[in-house]
C-alpha positions, 0 to 999 in steps of 0.5 A: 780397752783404749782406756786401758791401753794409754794408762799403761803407756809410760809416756801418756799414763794419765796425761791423755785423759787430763786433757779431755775433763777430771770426769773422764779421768776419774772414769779411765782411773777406776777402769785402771784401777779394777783390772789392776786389782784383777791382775795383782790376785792372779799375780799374788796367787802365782806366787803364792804357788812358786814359794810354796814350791820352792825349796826349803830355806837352807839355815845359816851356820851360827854366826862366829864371834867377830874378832877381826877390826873391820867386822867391828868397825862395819858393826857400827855403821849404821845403813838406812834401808828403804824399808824406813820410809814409807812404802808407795804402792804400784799404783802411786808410783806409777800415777806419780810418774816414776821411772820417766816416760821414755820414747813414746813410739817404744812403750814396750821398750820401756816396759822391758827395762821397768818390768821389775818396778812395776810387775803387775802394771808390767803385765798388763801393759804387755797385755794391752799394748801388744794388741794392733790398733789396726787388727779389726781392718786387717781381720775385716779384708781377710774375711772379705777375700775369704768370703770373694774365694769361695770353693765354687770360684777357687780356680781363679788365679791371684790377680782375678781375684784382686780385681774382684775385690778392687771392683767391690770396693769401689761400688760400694764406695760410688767410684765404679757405676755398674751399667743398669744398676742404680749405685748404691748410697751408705746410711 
């Protein structure tokens, strides 16, 4: 998921795998690349079902004869939608680095403001963004002070139990030498 994690980061996108070899770019891009195919089906299938329950169109009335100068002079006008060039897929305009980088401590932020231009990337950078870098340590300490209050020593009071797990860790880290024990070496 680290790959995953700096692609959708607005100020890194590719950058951060630029720098380590066009090999490893090209691994993180397929990576990318597959889940977004995986999102952009979910995506399409959640809208295929919201247009298809939506409302019939309401038609519009016949348009009347224009009669009046202005509606002559705006019917000559000719107006260049976007529709005339050609269109960029998500993906090549994300890889070309529109919508800037914003702040590189806020990604979020950014995606808040440029969910409409990029929906499926949107998607998945809230997916993969929002994941704590540092959950696995937090998820390893509850289970350990889970595992030092066990229902046989549930009386002890808070601070005991501090000690209980402050002493643990320094054994295993050779800071505390328990009288007639040998101290215990990591592999």
């Amino acid at each position: 998921y680290t790959d995953l994690h700096l692609v959708c980061h607005p100020a890194l996108r590719q950058a951060w795998f630029k720098v380590l070899g066009d090999e490893e770019q090209k691994k993180a891009c397929q990576v990318f690349e597959h889940v977004y195919e995986q999102y952009q089906k979910a995506f399409s299938e959640r809208h295929d079902e919201n247009d298809k329950a939506a409302s019939p169109p309401v038609s519009d009335p016949a348009p009347s004869v224009p009669n009046d100068l202005m509606h002559s002079i705006v019917s000559t006008v000719k107006i260049h939608t976007t529709s005339d060039a050609p269109q960029r897929s998500e993906l090549e305009r994300w890889y070309s680095g529109d919508g800037g980088a914003g702040n590189p401590h806020y990604p979020l932020d950014w995606w808040k403001e440029n969910e409409q231009e990029f929906e499926v990337i949107a998607l998945m950078a809230k997916d993969f963004l929002a994941i704590p870098g540092a959950s696995v340590a937090v998820e390893r300490l509850f289970s350990g002070s889970r595992h030092a209050c066990a229902d046989t020593r549930c009386s002890m009071k808070a601070a005991t139990i501090t000690e209980l797990m402050c002493a643990r860790e320094w054994i295993r880290e050779g800071l505390l030498v328990v009288a007639g024990l040998p101290p215990i070496h990591r592999v």
